[in-house]
C-alpha positions as CSV (number, residue, x, y, z in Angstrom):
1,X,36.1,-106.0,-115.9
2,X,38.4,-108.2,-118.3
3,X,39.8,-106.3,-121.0
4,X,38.2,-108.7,-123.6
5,X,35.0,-107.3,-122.1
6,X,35.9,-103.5,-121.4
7,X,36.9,-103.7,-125.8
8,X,33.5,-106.0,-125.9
9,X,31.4,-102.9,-124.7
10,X,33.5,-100.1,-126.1
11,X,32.6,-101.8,-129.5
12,X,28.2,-101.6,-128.6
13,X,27.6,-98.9,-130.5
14,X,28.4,-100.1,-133.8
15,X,26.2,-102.8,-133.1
16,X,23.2,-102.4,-135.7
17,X,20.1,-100.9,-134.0
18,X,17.8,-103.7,-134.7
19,X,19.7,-106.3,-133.1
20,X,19.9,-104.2,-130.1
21,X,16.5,-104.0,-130.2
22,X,15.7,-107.5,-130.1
23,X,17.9,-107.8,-126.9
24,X,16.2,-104.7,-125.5
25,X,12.8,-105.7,-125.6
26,X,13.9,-107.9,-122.3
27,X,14.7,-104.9,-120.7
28,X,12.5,-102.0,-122.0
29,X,8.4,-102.7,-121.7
30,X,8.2,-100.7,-125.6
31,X,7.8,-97.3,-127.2
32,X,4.1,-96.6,-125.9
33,X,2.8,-96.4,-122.3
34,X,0.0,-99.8,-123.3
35,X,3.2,-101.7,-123.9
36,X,4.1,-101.1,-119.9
37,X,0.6,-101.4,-119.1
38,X,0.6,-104.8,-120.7
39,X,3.9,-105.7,-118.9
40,X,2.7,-104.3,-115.3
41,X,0.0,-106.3,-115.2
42,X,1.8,-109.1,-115.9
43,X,4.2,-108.5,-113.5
44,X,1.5,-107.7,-110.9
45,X,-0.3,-111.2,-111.7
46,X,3.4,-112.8,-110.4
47,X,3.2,-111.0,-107.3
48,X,5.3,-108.2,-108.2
49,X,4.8,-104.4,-107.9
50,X,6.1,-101.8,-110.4
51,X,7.3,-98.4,-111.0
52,X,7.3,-96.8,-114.3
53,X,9.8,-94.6,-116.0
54,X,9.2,-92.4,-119.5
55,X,12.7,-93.1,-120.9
56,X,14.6,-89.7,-121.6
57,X,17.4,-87.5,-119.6
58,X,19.8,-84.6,-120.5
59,X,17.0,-82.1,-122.1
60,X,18.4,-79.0,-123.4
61,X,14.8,-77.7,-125.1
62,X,11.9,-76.3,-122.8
63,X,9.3,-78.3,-124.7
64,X,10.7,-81.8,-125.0
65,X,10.8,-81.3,-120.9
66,X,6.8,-80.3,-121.0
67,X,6.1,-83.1,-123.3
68,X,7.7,-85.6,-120.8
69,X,5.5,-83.7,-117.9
70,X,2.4,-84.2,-119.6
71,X,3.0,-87.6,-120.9
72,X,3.8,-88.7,-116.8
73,X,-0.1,-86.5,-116.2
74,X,-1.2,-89.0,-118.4
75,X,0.3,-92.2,-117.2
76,X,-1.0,-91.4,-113.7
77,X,-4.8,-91.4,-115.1
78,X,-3.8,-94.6,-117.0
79,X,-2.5,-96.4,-113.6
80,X,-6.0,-94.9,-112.2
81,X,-8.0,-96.5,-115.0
82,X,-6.2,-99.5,-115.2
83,X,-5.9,-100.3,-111.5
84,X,-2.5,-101.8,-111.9
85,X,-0.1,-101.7,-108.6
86,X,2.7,-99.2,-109.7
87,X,4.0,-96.1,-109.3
88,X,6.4,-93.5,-111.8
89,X,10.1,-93.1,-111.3
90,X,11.6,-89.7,-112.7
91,X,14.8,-88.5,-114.1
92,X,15.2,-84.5,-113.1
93,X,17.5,-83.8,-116.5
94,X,14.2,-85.2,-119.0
95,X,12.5,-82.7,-117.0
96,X,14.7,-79.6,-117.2
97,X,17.4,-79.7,-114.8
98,X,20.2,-78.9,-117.5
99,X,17.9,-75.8,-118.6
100,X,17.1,-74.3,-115.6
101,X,16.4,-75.6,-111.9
102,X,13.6,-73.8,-111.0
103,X,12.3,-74.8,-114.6
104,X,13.1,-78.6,-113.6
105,X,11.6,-77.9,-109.9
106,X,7.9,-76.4,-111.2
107,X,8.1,-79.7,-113.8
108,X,8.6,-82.2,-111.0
109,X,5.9,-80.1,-108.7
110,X,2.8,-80.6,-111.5
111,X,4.0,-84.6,-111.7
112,X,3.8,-84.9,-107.6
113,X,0.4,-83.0,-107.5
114,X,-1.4,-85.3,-110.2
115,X,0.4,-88.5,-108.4
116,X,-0.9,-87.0,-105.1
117,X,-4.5,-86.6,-106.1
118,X,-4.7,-90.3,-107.4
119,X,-2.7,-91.5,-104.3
120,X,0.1,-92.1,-106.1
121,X,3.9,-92.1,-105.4
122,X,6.8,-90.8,-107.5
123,X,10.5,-91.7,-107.0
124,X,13.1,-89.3,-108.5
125,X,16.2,-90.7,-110.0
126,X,19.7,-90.5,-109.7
127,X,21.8,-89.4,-112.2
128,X,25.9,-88.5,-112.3
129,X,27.5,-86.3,-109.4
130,X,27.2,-82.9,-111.4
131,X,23.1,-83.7,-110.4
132,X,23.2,-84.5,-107.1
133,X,22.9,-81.2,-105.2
134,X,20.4,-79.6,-107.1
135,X,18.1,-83.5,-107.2
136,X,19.1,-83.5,-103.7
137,X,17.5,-79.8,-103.0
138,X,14.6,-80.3,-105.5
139,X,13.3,-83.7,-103.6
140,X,13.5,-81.8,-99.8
141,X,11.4,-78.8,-101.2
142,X,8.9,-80.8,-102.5
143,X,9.1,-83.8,-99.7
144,X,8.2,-81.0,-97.5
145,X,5.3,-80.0,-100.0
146,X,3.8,-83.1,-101.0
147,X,5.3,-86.2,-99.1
148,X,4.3,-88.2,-102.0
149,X,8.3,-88.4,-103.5
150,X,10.8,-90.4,-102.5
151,X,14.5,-90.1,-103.8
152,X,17.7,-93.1,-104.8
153,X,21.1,-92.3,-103.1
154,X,23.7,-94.9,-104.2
155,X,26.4,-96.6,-102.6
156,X,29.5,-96.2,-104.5
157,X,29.3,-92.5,-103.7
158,X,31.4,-91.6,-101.0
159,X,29.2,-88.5,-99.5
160,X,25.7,-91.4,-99.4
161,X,26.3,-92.2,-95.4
162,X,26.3,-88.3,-95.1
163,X,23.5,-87.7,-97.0
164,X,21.4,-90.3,-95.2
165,X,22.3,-88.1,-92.2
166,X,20.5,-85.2,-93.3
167,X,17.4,-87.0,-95.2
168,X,14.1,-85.0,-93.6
169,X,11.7,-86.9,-91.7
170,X,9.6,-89.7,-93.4
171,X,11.9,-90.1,-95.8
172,X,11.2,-92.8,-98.8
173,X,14.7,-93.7,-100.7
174,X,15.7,-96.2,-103.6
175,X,19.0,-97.6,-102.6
176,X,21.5,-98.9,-105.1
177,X,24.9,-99.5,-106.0
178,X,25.0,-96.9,-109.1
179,X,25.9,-97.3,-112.3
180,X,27.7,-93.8,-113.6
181,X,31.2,-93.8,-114.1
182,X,32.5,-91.4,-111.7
183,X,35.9,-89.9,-110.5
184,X,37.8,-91.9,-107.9
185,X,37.7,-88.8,-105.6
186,X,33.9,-88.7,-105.1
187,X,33.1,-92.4,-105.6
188,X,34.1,-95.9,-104.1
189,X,35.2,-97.8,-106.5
190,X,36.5,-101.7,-105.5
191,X,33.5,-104.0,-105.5
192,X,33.6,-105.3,-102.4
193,X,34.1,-101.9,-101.0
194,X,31.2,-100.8,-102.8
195,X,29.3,-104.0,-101.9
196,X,30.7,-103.6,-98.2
197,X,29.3,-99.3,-98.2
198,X,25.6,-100.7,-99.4
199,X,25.2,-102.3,-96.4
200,X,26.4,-100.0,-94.0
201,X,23.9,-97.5,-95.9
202,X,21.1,-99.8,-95.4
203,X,22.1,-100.2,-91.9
204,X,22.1,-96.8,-91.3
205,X,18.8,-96.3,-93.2
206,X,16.8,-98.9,-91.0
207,X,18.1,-97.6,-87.7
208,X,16.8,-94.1,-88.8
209,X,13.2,-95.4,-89.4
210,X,13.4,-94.8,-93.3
211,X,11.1,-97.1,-95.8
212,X,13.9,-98.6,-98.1
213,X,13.4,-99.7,-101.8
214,X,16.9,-102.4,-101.8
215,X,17.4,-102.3,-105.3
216,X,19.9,-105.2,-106.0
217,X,20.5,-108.1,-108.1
218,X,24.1,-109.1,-106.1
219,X,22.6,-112.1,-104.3
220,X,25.1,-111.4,-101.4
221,X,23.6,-108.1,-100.9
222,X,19.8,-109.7,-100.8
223,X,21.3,-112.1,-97.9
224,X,22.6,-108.8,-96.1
225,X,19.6,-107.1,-96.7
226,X,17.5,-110.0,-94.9
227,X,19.5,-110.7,-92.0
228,X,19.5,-106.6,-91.3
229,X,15.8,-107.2,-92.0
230,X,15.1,-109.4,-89.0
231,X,18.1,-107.9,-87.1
232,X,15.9,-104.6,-87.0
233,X,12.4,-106.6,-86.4
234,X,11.3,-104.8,-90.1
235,X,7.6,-105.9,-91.3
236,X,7.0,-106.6,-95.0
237,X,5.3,-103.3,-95.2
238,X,8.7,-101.3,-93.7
239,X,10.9,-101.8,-97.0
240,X,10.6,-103.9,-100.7
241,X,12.9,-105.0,-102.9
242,X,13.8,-103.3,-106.1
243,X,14.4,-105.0,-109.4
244,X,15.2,-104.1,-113.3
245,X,12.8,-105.9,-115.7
246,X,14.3,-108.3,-117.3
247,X,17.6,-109.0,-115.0
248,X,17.6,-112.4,-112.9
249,X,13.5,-113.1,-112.9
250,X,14.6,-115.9,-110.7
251,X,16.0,-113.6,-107.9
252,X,13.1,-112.0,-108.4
253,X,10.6,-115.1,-107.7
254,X,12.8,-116.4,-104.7
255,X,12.4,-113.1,-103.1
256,X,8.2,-113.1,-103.8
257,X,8.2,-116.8,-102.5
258,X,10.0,-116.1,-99.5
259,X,7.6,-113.4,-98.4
260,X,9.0,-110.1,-99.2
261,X,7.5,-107.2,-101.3
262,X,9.4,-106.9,-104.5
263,X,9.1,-103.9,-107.3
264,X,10.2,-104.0,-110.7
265,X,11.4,-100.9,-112.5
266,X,9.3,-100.6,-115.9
267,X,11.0,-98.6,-118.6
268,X,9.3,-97.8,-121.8
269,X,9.4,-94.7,-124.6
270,X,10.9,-93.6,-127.7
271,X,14.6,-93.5,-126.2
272,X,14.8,-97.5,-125.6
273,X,18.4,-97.3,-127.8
274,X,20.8,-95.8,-125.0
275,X,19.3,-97.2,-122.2
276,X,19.4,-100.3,-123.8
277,X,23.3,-99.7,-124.9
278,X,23.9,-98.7,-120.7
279,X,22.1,-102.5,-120.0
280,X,24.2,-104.2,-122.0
281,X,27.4,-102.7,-120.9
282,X,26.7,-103.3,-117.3
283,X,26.3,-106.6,-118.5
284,X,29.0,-107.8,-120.8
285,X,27.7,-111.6,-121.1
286,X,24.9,-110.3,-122.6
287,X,26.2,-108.2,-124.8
288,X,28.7,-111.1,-125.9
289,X,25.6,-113.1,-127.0
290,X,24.3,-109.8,-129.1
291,X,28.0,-109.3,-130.6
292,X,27.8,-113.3,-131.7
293,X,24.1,-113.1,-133.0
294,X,25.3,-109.9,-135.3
295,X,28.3,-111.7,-136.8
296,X,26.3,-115.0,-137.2
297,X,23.6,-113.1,-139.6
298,X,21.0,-114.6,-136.8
């Protein structure tokens, strides 16, 4: 990153909230659960799948974690009624992980159960390196309990090809790049190293028989994907891709029109501000154009 654009996105938070909220509503469905609704189904009419995520993480009281269990009961009764293609991605520290594991663990249990008795699918997040253990130990448990849950290991860490190792049998994982600022020690951190580790992971993950969300925009990594898609012989119903809403809808189309089953992630909730803020400075031209909007009045 240019150091215009690392002072560029040290600079978002003073940005005023509205204006971050116009920008956001490309990447964030809206605050209630019919705004997603409203955007699955569209997403669905274009071919796509979907997988839904009550906004939220780092919980430090009991109850805000229960509200965010029973607002997922709820969204899995809505999918049911609705009859839209999508499934619910979870983040382990909305739902207690900071509080108390086995508080977090008993959470994500009630979630699996109601997806598994509408035959529905949950994918847990990935969040910074003092989670992975215990989200590691949490999805094996209830793998083995349910088989409904699948789990995201991300390239730039430099333990993922280990971890792949020792995923159970059947396993279901989200791969991405990741997006956490981590120490050097524990994470790759030159972009075509990490670019160059993705694919080895995927590799590894295809020869071991395990269903792969590729979650990408990097258009090299969507040709690597497809070539180690026909080098293994996969079948559209062996993997998907994976998709943010609202980054590169024409990746997204290619990808539909060239065959391949493609899932976009579907955030929505009260907590649209910092996950809007983490968009944006992933993506400094964007927030360039949100910077220039603010000082032009517009």
């Amino acid at each position: 990153m240019s150091a215009f654009n690392r002072l560029l996105v040290t600079g978002l938070p003073a940005v005023p909230k509205p204006i971050v909220g116009r920008v956001a509503s490309r990447y964030v469905a809206g605050e209630d659960f019919a705004d997603a609704v409203r955007v699955v189904r569209d997403l669905n009419q274009q071919g796509a799948m979907a997988t839904v995520d009550v906004l939220g993480e780092e919980v430090s009281e009991r109850e805000k974690a229960t509200t965010a269990v029973e607002e997922y009961l709820r969204v899995f009764e809505a999918i049911d009624r609705e009859k839209i293609d999508c499934n619910v991605s979870i983040k382990l520290t909305l739902l207690g992980l900071k509080i108390d594991e086995g508080f977090c663990r008993d959470n994500v249990a009630r979630i699996v159960e109601a997806a598994k008795r509408f035959g529905n699918f949950v994918r847990i997040d990935m969040e910074d390196h003092t989670t992975t253990d215990a989200t590691i130990r949490i999805y094996r448990e209830l793998h083995a309990r349910y088989g409904n849950l699948g789990i995201v290991l991300q390239a730039y860490m430099r333990r993922t090809l280990r971890d792949i190792e020792e995923l159970p049998q059947g396993a279901n994982v989200r791969l991405c790049k990741g997006i956490y600022v981590e120490p050097r020690r524990i994470a790759w951190k030159g972009y075509e190293t990490v670019r160059h580790n993705y694919v080895q992971a995927l590799d590894k993950l295809f020869t071991q028989g395990v269903y792969v969300g590729i979650a990408t925009h990097d258009e090299y990594l969507t040709c690597a994907a497809s070539a180690l898609i026909d080098r293994h012989g996969l079948t559209r119903d062996q993997y998907e891709f994976q998709m943010l809403l609202g980054v590169d809808e024409e990746l997204r189309r290619i990808l539909i029109e060239s065959g391949h089953r493609l899932r976009v992630y579907v955030p929505y909730g009260r907590d649209w501000y910092p996950y809007s803020i983490r968009r944006l400075r992933e993506n400094p031209e964007v927030a360039r154009h949100v910077l220039k909007a603010m000082m032009s009045g517009k």
